[in-house]
N, C-alpha and C positions, 0 to 999 in steps of 0.2 A: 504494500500500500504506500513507503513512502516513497518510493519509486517513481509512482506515478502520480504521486501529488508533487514533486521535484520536477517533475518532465518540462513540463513549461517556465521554468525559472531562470534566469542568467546562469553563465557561470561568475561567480563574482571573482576568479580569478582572471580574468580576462577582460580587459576593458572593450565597451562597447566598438564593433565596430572593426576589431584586429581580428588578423586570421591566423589560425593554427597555424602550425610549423608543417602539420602534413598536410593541408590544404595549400602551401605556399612549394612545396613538392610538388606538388601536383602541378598546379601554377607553371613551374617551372617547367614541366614534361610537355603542358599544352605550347606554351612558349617558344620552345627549341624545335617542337613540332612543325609549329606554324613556320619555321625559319629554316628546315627541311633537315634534321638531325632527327631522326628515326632512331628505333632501338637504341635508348638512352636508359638509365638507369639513375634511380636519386642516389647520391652515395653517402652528401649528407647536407645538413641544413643546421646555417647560427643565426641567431640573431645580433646586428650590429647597430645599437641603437633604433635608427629611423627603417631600417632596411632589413629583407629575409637575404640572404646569402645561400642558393644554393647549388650544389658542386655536383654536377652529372658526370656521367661516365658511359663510354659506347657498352651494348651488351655483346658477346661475353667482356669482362671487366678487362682492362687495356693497362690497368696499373696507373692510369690516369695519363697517357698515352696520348687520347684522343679526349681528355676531359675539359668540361665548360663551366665556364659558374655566371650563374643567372642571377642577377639581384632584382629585388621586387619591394615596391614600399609595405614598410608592416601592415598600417591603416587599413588599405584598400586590395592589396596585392596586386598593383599596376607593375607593370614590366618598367624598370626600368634602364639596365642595359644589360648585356653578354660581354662575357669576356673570354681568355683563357686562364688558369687561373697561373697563380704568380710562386 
């Protein structure tokens, strides 16, 4: 029962409005997608202040070979660029 009187509740760890870390994964797969990098993999995901940071990698795993890192604003998860990373 308190389950589902919870259901509909914030989470009050989470300010209104930010997206998950595995939502901004995701984020990041439609992203690279859209920019023609197929068979990608999330390898991992930080937060840096304002921004998600997340580090793909080709499938099967490349050693980070052929890896990218996608940043995306926390807030809204707007793309906001690619790089490789450093």
């Amino acid at each position: 029962m308190l389950f589902i009187a919870l259901a509909g509740l914030e989470d009050p760890s989470r300010p209104t409005g930010r997206i998950l870390s595995i939502d901004a994964g995701n984020r990041a797969l439609v992203y690279a997608a859209a920019r023609g990098l197929r068979e990608y993999d999330v390898v991992h995901v930080a937060r840096d202040e304002d921004r998600w940071v997340v580090l793909l990698d080709r499938v099967p795993h490349t050693r980070l070979a052929e890896a990218v890192v996608v940043e995306l604003r926390v807030d809204d998860g707007t793309f906001l660029r690619m790089r490789k990373p450093r």
